[in-house]
Every structure is written in structure tokens, then in C-alpha cells.
N, C-alpha and C positions, 0 to 999 in steps of 0.2 A: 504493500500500500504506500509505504515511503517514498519508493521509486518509482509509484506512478504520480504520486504528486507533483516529485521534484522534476519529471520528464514534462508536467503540463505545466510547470512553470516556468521551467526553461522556453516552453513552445510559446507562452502569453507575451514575453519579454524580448525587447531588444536586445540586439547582443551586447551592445556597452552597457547596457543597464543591469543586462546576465549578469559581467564581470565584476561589475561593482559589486552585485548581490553577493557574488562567491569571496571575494576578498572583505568585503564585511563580515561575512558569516567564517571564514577562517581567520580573520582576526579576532571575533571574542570566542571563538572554541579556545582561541591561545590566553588572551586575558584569563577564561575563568578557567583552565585547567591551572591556573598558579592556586586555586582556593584553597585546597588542602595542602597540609605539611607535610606529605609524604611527597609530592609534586616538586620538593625545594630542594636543593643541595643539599646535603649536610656539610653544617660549617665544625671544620676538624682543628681550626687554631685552639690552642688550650694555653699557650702562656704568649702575652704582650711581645710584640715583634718591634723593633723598633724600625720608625719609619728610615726608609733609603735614600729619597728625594726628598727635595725642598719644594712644596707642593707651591709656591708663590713662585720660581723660577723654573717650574717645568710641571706635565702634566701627570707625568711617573701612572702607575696603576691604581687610580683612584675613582673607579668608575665602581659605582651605585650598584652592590649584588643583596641577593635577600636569601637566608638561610633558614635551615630547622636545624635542632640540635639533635644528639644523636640520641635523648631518652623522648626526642615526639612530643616534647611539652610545651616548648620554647621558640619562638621566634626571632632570629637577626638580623638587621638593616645594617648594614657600612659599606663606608667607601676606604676604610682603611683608615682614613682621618679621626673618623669621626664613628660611635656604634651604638644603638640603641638595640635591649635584648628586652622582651614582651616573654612572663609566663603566661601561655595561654590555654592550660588546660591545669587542673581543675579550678583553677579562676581564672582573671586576666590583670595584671598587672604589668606595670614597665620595674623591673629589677637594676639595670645596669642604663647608665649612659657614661657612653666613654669616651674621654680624649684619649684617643690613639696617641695622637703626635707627642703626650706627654706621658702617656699610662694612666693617666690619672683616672679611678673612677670619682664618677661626681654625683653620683648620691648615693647616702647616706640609709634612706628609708623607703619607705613605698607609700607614695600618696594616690588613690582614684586618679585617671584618666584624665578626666576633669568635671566638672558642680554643674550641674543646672538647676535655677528655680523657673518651674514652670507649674501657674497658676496659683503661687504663693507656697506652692511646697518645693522642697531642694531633693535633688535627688545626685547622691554619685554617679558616675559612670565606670565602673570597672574598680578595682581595691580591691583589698584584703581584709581580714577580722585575725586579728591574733598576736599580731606585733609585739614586744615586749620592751622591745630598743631600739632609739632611733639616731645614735651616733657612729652605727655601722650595721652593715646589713650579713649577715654568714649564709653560704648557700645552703648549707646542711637546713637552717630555720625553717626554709621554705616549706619545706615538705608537711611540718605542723601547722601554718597558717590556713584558715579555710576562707571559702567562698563570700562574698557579702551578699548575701540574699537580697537585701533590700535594693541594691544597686538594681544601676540597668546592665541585662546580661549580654556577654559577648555571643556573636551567633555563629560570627566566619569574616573573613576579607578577603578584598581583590588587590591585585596589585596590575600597577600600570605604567607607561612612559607618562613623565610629568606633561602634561597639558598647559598652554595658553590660559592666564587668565585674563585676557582679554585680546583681543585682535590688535598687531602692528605689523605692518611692511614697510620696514626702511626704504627711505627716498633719497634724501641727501648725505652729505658725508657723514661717516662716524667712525669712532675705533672699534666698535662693536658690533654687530647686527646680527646675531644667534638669537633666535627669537622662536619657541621657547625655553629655556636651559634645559641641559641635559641633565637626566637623573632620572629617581624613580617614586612614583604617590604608590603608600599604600593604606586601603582605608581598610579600617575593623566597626564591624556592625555591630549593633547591639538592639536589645528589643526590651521592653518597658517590662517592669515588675510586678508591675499589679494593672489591674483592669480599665482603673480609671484612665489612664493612658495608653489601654491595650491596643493602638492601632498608631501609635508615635513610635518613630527608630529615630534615633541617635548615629551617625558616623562621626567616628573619628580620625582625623587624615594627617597623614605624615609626606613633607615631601623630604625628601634626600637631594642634596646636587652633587655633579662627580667634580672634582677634581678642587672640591672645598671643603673644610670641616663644617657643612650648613646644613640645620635643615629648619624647616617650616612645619607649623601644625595650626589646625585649625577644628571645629567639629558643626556639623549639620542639624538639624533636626526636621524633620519630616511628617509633615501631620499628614495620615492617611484613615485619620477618624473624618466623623462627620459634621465636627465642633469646633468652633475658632478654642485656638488653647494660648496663651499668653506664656510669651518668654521675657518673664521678669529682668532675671540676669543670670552670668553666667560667669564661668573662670576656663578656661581652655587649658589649661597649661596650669599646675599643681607640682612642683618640684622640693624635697626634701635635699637638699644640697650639703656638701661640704664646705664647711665655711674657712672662708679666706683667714682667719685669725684667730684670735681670741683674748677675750680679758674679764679679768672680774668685776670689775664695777663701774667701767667708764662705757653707760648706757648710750645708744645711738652712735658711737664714735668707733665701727668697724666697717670694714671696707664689706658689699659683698662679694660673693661668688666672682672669680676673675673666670667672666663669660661675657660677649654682647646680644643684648635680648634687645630688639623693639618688635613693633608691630605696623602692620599699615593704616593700620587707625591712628596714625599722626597727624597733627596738626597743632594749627599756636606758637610755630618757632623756625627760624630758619636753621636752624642744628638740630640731631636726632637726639640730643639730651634735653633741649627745650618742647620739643615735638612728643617726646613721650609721653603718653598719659593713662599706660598698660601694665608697664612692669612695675610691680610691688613687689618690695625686699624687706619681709616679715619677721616679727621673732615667732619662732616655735614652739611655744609651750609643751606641746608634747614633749619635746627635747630636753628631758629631764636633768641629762648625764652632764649638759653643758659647762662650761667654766663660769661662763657669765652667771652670777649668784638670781638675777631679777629678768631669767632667762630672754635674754634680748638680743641675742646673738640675731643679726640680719642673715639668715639662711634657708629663708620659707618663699621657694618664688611662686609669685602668684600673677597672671599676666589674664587682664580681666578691663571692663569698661570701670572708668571712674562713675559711672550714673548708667541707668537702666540696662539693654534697650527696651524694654517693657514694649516687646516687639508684638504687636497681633498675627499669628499666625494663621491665616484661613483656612480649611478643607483643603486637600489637595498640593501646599504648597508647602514649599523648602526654604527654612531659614539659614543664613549661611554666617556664622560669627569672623570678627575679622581673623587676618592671618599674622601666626607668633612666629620671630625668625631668630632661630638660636646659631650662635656662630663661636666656635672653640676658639679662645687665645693660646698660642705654644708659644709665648714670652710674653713678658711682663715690659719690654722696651718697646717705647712708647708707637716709635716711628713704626716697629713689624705690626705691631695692633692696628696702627691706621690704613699700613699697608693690607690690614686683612679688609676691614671694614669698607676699605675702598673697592678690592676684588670686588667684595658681595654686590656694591651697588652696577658695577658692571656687568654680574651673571643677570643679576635679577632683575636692573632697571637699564637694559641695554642703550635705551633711546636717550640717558641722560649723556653719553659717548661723543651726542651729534653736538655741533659746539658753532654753530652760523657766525659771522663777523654783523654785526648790525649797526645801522645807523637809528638813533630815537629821537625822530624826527620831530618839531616844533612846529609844524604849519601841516594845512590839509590843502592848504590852495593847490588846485589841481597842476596849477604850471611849476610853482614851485617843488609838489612832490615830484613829477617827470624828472624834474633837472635835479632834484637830489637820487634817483632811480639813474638816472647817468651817470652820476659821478660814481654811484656805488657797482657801478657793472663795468667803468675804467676802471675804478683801481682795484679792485676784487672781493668787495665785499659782499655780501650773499642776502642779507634781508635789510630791510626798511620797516623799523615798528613806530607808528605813528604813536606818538605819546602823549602822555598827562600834558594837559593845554593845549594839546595842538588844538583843538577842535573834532575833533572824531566825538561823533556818540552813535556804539552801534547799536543804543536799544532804541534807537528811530532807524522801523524794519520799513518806513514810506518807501515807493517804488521811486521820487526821484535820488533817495541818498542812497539806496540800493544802486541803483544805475551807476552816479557817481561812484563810490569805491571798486564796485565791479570793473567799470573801464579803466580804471588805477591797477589794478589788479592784473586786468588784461595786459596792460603795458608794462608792465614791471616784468609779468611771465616772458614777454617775448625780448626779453632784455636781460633776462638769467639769472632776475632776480624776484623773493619771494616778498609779499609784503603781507602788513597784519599792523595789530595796535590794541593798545592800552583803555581797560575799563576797569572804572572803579564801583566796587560795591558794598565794601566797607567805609566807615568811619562819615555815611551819611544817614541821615535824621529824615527819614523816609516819610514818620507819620505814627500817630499810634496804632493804629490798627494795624502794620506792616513791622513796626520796629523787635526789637526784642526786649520780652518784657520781663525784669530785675526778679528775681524772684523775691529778694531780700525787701525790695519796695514796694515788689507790685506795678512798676508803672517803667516807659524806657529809662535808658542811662544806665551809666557806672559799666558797660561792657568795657570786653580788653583796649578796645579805642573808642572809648565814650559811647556816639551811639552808633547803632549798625540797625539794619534791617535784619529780621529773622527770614531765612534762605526758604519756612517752609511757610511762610507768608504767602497770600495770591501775590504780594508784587515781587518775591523772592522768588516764587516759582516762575514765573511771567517772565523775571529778570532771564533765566537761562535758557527758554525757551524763546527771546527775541532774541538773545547770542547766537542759539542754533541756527533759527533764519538768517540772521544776518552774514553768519561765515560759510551756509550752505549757498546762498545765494550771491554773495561777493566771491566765492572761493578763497577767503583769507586763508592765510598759511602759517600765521601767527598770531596768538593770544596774549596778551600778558594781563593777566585776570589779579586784582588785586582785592583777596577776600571773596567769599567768608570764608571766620574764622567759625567753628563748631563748638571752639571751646565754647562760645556766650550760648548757653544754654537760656531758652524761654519756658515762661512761663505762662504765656498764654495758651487760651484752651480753645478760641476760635480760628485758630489757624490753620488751616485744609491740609497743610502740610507736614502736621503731627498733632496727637489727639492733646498732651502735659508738658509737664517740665519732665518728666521722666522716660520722657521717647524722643524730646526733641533735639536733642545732640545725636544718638544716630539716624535720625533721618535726615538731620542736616547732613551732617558725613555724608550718608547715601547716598544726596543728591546731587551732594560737589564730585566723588566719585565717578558716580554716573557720569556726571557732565564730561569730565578729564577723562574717563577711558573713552567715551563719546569721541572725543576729540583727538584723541590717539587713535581711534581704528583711522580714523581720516588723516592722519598725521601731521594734525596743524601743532606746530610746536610752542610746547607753554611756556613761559615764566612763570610763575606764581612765589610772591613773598610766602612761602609757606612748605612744610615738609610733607610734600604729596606724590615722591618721585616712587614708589613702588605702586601707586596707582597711575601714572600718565605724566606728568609734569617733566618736564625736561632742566630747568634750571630755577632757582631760588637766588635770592644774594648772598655772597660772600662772606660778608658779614662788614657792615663800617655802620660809624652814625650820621646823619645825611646833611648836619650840619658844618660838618667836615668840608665838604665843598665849597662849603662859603668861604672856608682857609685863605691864607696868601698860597699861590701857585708850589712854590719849594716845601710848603706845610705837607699840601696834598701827597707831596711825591714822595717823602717818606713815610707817611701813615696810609698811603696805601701799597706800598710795599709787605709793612707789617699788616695789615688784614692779610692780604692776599697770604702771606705764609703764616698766620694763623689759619685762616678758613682752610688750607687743606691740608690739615693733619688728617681730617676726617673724609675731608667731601676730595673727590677728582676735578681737576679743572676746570672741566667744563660743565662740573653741576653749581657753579655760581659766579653769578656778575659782580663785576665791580661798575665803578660808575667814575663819567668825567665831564665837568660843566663846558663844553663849548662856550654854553653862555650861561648867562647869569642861574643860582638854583634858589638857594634858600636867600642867601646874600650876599654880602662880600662886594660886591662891584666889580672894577675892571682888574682889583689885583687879583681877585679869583678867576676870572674867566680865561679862557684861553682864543676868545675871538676879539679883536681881528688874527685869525690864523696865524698869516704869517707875520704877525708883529711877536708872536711869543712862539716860532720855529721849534726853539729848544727843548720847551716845555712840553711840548706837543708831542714833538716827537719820542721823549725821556715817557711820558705815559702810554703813548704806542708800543713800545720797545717791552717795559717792564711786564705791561699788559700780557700783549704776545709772547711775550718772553715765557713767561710766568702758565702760557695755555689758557688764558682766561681772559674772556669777552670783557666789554665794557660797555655800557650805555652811554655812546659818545651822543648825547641831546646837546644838541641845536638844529640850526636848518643849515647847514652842507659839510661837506669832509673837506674841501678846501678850496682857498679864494683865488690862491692865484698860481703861474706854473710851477713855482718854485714849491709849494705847500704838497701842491697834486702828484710832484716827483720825490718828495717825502716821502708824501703816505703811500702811493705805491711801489716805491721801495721796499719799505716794512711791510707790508703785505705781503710781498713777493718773498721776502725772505721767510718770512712765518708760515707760507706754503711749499717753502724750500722742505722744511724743519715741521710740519705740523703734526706729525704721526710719532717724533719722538716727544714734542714742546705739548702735547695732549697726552703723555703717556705718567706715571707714577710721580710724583716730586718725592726727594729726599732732602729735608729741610739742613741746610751746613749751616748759616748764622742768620739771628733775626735781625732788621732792621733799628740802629742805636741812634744814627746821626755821628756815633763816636769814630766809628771804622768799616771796613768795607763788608757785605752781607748780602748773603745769596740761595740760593736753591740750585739743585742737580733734577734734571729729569733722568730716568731710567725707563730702558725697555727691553728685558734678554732677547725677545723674538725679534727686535729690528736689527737691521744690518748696521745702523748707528741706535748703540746700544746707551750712548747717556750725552747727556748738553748741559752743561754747567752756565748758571748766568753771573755773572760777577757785578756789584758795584761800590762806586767810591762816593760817598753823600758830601767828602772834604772838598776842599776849597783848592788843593794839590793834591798831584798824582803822586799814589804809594806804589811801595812793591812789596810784594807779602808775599812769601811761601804757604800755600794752603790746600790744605789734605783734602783729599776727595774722596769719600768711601765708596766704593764700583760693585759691593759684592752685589748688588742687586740689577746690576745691570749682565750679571753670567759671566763675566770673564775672571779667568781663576791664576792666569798667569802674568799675557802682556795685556799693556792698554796702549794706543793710538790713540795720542792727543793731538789736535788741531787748533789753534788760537783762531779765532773766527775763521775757519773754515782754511787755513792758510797750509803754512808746510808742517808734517805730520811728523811726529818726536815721538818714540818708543819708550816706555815705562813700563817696569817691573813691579809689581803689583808686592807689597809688603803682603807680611802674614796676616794680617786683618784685611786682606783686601782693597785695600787703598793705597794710593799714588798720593805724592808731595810735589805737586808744581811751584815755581814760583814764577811768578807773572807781576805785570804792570796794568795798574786801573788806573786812567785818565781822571783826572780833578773834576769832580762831580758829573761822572760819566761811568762807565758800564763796559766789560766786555764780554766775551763768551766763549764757552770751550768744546768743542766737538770730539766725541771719544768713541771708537772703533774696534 
């Protein structure tokens, strides 16, 4: 009977449609024969191997396998870095997570899966009953601990190639464009405990990535009753940790767990330690045995929403909690931690990679955008963002300002370059009925910038849906979306766009999300003041305060030196702007400005150089890049050179000295995979040119013997690389001037 079906349905069907059909249907035969544990390897390592490679200079064997052990009980995920081991029979617990790269197990105890309260009751997911200690775990214990009945039970998992979480296809340049990373989800089911929830499951999902100590988790819920059910809140992530230190009575004052945790439920900051608002670092009470006397040790991670989402779930539909990204440190030195932090945002947020040269534009007059769209497609720079004050409002979706930006748009394309612009939706005073409303007062005001509109307002909602017209109908190619922020939680209850104060932070989340992976399946590139790059967002700033600008010209040029080698201990180059007044910003007048162009040459071009230099854009606002021939053979110079150079001046910084004003300070790019493996930028802030001997550390750039140095690019000198990997040049920086070193 089988094969007479499959023979009449081969005959109903086209043949490309056949084929699809068969490679669909051979592909989850393959998905779900991974369901059972006997279907898995068995994993045979039994004592700590130490790793071979330096998983940050080469890719070595660290691709994502998933194991059983050899008594049938147990579950393993690693890539060699990194290993998470699951008992899953006769209960389900996580027993082991381990840093490979150091040996280190990091916990301690065994917490549930992770908490939900749904409908005002809490329920576990997965744990144990029996524990007796929780400042080390022995395998022998396991075997007396039993089931937790009351939890939700595990039933089975699938395992899969990690998936897209949202659609992107790279367009223009970037160092990245792997889209989606490689690795491996595996999700574990579970089914409800008792009745009242008898038709809700639970997933809980792991991703792995290869060839980084990462992974991600998150968990589902699925109402397949016939009942809206309410998800209060939730904890995803439950960790009984080994703690970083110890002391007896100096409460709050330990470091925790040396791991980095965020989530993409960030926002509120342009750094991921401001953006945080998930990871809590607990004391333990359980943790009897501790030193700390008033048991306070920070070692209980808890990675959860600060408020609700007191989410309705309807019939038939999937609630999806945000996503937790755990990342192992194998040092405790400063620079390899950022170096890691930095990979992650390359695997996971590939699009932050693309790094456009833009002009922020001051005017919308149609003749003056063309002639700044010329200059910008001479000397090589690649967008045009019309900005704060130019005149741009793109929530007037009429068809004659439609028209207008669209033919801008059109002429920009056919001139090789992309254009877009600046809206603001924060820090205006919308209205009451639209604003967000204090919970503390009852009424708008006191938000993180005074007042704001609330996002799930009708004119909040309105707001993004005349964005969507506007960039679907102009073709813009660029955003820079300033706000909302989520943190300002409301309080109002007539807002269509969430019912309290206790859903309305994440539906706001939801909808700024939405909008930014929206606008990444389209690939219009964001800006946004805000940490939103693992959902869409391309760049944030740097980090400066904006009254900086107003500075004298020589002010600017050292303190922005020093942002730029602060901001990227953490962030990659090209995930943050800096900024440079053409013309006037906040104040200052003529001694902060840099136009007339070529009356201040020098300065001009010292913020070009450092900029580029450094991998990192700037918001050069005014109306043009330059006035006259001599300005226009500047900047296209420096352009030309930073396209020389863009693949290693875009690739890892190693920060050598910050900027003093005292003596000379600079940064190394590194990159093992390019053929020019590192770029040193040098500068002298003095008044006279020095000569200084200065060390370069190259191990990260892969070379383990010789190094080829080049003084701007000139004739090429042999160096023997000391035991620490680093070379001793001595060189000449011009008196308040800059050089640079090419190494091979």
C-alpha cells in the first residue's frame, strides 16, 4: 500500500517538485534518527586533553559533535572548547559544563533547566531532589538523587544544523559574510506535570558554535491547549557556578564567575555592560559550605527579564524567550578576553563587519544632496546619511516627499552610492496619551531622557510602520534610528500596544526587534545609539560625550584618539562611530569647526588618518567633503590609502599605549589569515619629533619567527621575533604627526 501511494504521488507531481519532496523527506529521516542515544557516538575521552591550537589564530578541530556516554544515560555537546554533559535518564539534569581550554569544571551543583511562572504558579523544568552539597558535585552522588516529579518532564530531543535567526544577504563590503554560523541546536522537550497544563510543552534549546568556546540557550513554550495561558516570567539559564574567590565578610565585594554572559534582550547602552539587563550574579543560600559567613558569595547565575513579560499566550501559539550567550574566558589578560568577545560578535552578528565611509549630511536640498553624492562617489566614499537638521522627516509617507527622496535615491544608486538618514524618536514629548507613562507618578516624564513616547502607543506603533513605507518606497539603504529605548517601561493600560507596566518592556523590545531584523532581511544598514547588534543593527557609537566637539580642534584630536582605543577593547571597529564637526555641533564656533576645509588642511586630515587609521567610520556632518582641489586631493588620498589597507585596518586592534598628550600612542591591527598580517599606527601629540624604540607584540598576528616591517609601506627590514613574540623597532614620529608600520 506504501508503494502504491508513493508511485501516485510521484505521478500527481512535477519532477522539480518530486525532488524537493525527496530531499525534504531525506532530510528529517536524518534530523530525527539523531533522537535516541543509541543513534550518537559514544564519547570515549575520560580525562581532560589539553587543547593543541590557539582556537583565536587558527580553526584546529573544533567543530560542534554531540555524544552519548557509554552507560546510555548521558548526553555530550562540545566542540573541544567548550562541553556541556545532560543526565538524561532517570531524570534530566545539566551535571558538567566545561572549559576545555582550561579544564576547569564550572559548576558546582545542579540547578532545573530553567523556572517558569505560568499563570501565577512557577514551575521547574528538569532538576533533581536529593542534593546534599553544593560546593562540589561527585559522580558517584548521582546515582542516589531522584526525579523531580513536580517539574516538567523531559520526553526526547532533536538535534540540528544551527538555523538563521533571521534572514540576511550581504550586499556590500564586509570582513564577514557567513551567515548562518556554523554549529549545532539541540532542543530537549518536555511535557507539563499535571493536567492543568496538560497540552503546554516546554523546549529547551542549546546552540553550540564551532570553532569558539560559545554557546547560546534559550526555551519555548507552546500552548497547544484551548486556553490563552499567561507567561508571567521566566529564568532561562539557572547556573550553580564556581566562584571566582572568596572571603569572609566583605559582602558584595567578589568578582563573579570569570565567564561572559549577555543576552539579546539588550538595550539602554552603547557597551554590553551598560546594555545588560539579564544577567544576575546571586548569592546562594543553598551554598551552605561557603566561606563567606552571610552566605553572599556572587555565584548563583541567573539570566532572566528584569520585569514581566506577563506575555498572553493564545491557542495554538509559541512563545519564544530571549537568547543567553555564554562565552568561556582561557585568560584572565585583558586584551585575549576582548579578543574573544570581539570573535563572538563576528560569528554571531556578521553584518556589524560591513563598515560604509559616510558623509552626514546637513541639507536635503535636492541640488545640494547630488553635489554632495558627487563628491562622495570621486573620492570613494560609499553612503550619504542625511542627518539631524538636515531637514529629512521620513514619517511624512505624502507621495510628493516620497517622490522627492526616491529620485535622491535613484541618483545616488546610479553613482555607486547608497543613501539613507536620521530619525529621531526618543527624547520627544509626543503627548499624553502617546508618551510613557512614570509608573512612580502616574503621569509622562523622569524616562532615561526625560520624555519619550511609548513604542506600543498608536503613534509608537504608526511611528514604524511610516518608517517601513517610507524606506520600502524611497529604497533607502540606510537608517540611523535614534530610540526607543525599552528600558522606560509604561504604565499605561490604554495602549494597543501592550495591555501594563508588566508586558510593556517586552513588547516594546519586540517591536524595535521586529522592526531591525525587518530591516536587515532588506539590508538597509542601521546605526542605532543603542546595543541591538545581535538582532540587526550594524553600528552604535564608540563611545565620546558630544560636547567634546565643541572643543578647540587639537582638544578633539586627542580625546578622540582615546575613545576610539577605549571603545575597542570590546567592540570591532566597525561596530562604532566616532564623530567630526565639519561644522559647527553643540558649540564652540570657528575654533571647533573644521570648515572652511581647506583653511584647517591639517586638522582635517590628522582626523581622517587617525579615523581610518584606527578602522573606524566617523560622522563627518556638514554639507560636503571638500571645497577646493587641494582639500579633494587630500581626502582622496586617505581614502585611497585606507582601501589600500582596509581588510587588515578593519581586522582585531591590539591596544600598545593610550593616548597622554605626554608621548607618543598607538594601536596594532592584526590579522593571521591576511597576507599583511599587522599595521601599526604611530603618533607624536608633541610639539617635536621623537625617536623611540617600541615593542610590538605580533603573536596575534601568527608569525612565530620572522617579521617584515615596512615604514609606510617603504623598504622592508627583517626582524627576529623575541620569545614573547614581539619585535623592538625604533623609529621616528614627526612633531605632532603620525606614522605607520606594515608587517608581513
Amino acid at each position: 500500500m506504501k508503494n502504491i501511494r508513493f508511485k501516485n504521488l510521484k505521478k500527481h507531481l512535477n519532477p522539480e517538485f518530486f525532488l524537493l519532496f525527496i530531499v525534504f523527506c531525506l532530510f528529517n529521516i536524518a534530523s530525527f534518527a539523531q533522537n535516541t542515544l543509541s543513534s550518537l557516538q559514544v564519547f570515549t575521552q575520560q580525562v581532560s586533553q589539553p587543547v593543541k591550537y590557539d582556537w583565536l589564530l587558527e580553526h584546529g578541530d573544533f567543530a560542534t559533535k554531540i555524544y552519548h556516554s557509554k552507560n546510555d544515560k548521558d548526553l555530550i555537546i562540545t566542540n573541544g572548547l567548550v562541553s556541556r554533559t545532560f543526565r538524561v535518564s532517570p531524570y534530566f539534569a545539566c551535571y558538567s559544563y566545561k572549559n576545555d581550554l582550561t579544564g576547569k569544571e564550572m559548576l558546582r551543583a545542579i540547578r532545573p533547566e530553567a523556572v517558569i511562572t505560568i499563570n501565577d504558579t512557577q514551575y521547574h523544568i528538569g532538576g533533581v531532589k536529593g542534593q546534599f552539597e553544593y560546593a562540589y558535585l561527585k559522580y558517584d552522588w548521582m546515582k542516589n538523587f531522584t526525579n523531580d516529579t513536580s517539574a516538567f518532564q523531559f520526553t526526547h530531543f532533536q538535534i540540528q544544523n544551527i538555523r538563521p535567526r533571521f534572514p540576511w544577504k550581504p550586499s556590500r563590503w564586509s570582513m564577514n559574510k557567513e551567515w548562518p554560523p556554523k554549529g549545532k541546536e539541540i532542543t530537549f522537550y518536555f511535557s507539563s506535570p499535571n493536567k492543568e497544563l496538560e497540552d503546554v510543552t516546554i523546549q529547551v534549546h542549546y546552540e553550540m558554535y564551532d570553532y569558539i568556546p560559545l554557546i547560546s540557550k534559550w526555551i519555548t513554550v507552546q500552548n497547544g491547549s484551548k486556553r490563552n495561558i499567561r507567561v508571567d516570567s521566566f529564568k532561562s539559564e539557572i547556573l550553580s557556578m564556581v566562584e571566582n574567590g572568596n572571603t569572609t565578610g566583605l559582602d558584595g565585594h567578589l568578582q563573579p564567575p570569570h565567564i561572559f554572559i549577555e543576552s539579546d534582550y539588550s538595550f539602554g547602552g552603547m557597551d554590553a555592560n551598560a546594555a545588560d539587563h539579564t544577567t544576575y550574579w546571586l548569592p546562594d543560600s543553598s551554598y551552605t559550605t561557603q566561606v563567606n559567613y552571610n552566605y553572599q558569595t556572587p555565584c548563583l547565575l541567573e539570566s532572566k527579564p528584569p520585569i514581566g513579560p506577563w506575555y498572553k499566550l493564545i491557542p495554538g501559539k509559541k512563545f519564544e524567550t530571549f537568547h543567553t550567550y555564554e562565552l568561556m574566558f582561557d585568560s584572565y589578560d585583558k586584551e585575549r578576553c576582548g579578543l574573544e568577545e570581539r570573535k563572538m560578535y563576528r560569528i554571531l552578528a556578521p553584518w556589524t563587519s560591513e563598515n560604509p565611509m559616510f558623509l552626514h549630511l546637513t541639507t536635503t536640498d535636492p541640488e545640494k544632496v547630488k553635489a554632495a553624492i558627487d563628491q562622495c562617489a570621486n573620492v570613494g566614499f560609499e553612503m550619504v546619511i542625511l542627518s539631524f537638521g538636515s531637514g529629512l522627516n521620513m514619517e511624512d509617507t505624502s507621495a510628493a516627499n516620497i517622490a522627492k527622496y526616491k529620485a535622491l535615491v535613484d541618483y545616488a544608486k546610479s553613482k555607486g552610492v547608497e543613501l539613507g538618514g536620521y530619525s529621531l524618536f526618543s527624547s520627544r514629548n509626543v503627548g499624553p496619551a502617546n508618551d510613557v507613562i512614570n509608573p512612580k507618578t502616574g503621569k509622562p516624564g523622569g524616562q532615561i531622557f526625560g520624555y519619550a513616547a511609548c513604542l506600543g502607543s498608536e503613534w509608537g506603533l504608526g511611528y514604524i510602520k511610516e518608517l517601513k513605507t517610507f524606506i520600502t518606497k524611497t529604497g533607502f539603504h540606510v537608517l540611523e534610528n535614534d530610540g526607543p529605548y525599552p528600558g522606560d517601561i509604561c504604565a499605561s493600560t490604554t495602549h494597543s500596544g501592550h495591555e501594563g507596566l508588566l508586558d510593556s518592556q517586552w513588547k516594546q523590545w519586540w517591536d524595535e526587534v521586529s522592526f531591525y531584523r525587518w530591516l536587515r532581511e532588506r539590508d538597509v544598514y542601521l546605526n542605532a545609539p543603542d546595543w541591538y547588534f545581535l538582532n540587526g543593527s550594524s553600528k552604535t557609537g564608540m563611545g565620546y560625550r558630544e560636547t567634546d566637539w565643541s572643543l578647540p580642534r587639537a582638544q578633539q584630536i586627542i580625546i578622540e584618539r582615546q575613545n576610539i582605543y577605549d571603545g575597542t577593547w570590546k567592540k570591532t571597529p566597525s561596530m562604532g562611530w566616532m564623530f567630526v564637526p565639519l561644522t559647527q555641533y553643540h558649540g564652540g564656533g570657528e575654533a571647533a569647526t573644521i570648515e572652511p576645509l581647506h583653511e584647517h588642511l591639517t586638522d582635517y586630515k590628522t582626523h581622517l588618518v587617525q579615523n581610518f587609521g584606527s578602522g573606524v567610520q566617523a560622522c563627518y556632518r556638514g554639507p560636503r567633503l571638500y571645497d577646493t582641489p587641494e582639500t579633494e586631493a587630500m581626502v582622496k588620498e586617505v581614502v585611497q590609502w585606507y582601501k589600500k589597507y582596509r581588510k587588515i585596518l578593519n581586522s582585531d586592534i591590539i591596544h600598545l599605549r593610550r593616548a597622554d598628550g605626554r608621548d607618543w600612542d598607538g594601536i596594532l591591527h592584526v590579522n593571521p589569515e591576511l597576507k599583511v598580517k599587522g599595521l601599526a599606527m604611530l603618533y607624536n601629540p608633541l610639539e617635536k619629533s621623537i625617536k623611540r624604540t617600541i615593542k610590538l607584540p605580533l603573536y596575534f598576528t601568527g608569525l612565530s619567527t620572522i617579521a617584515e616591517v615596512s615604514i609606510k609601506g617603504g623598504k622592508i627590514k627583517k626582524y627576529k621575533l623575541n620569545r614573547d613574540y614581539s619585535v623592538d623597532i625604533t623609529l621616528e614620529i614627526p612633531a605632532q604627526g603620525n606614522t605607520w608600520l606594515v608587517i608581513e
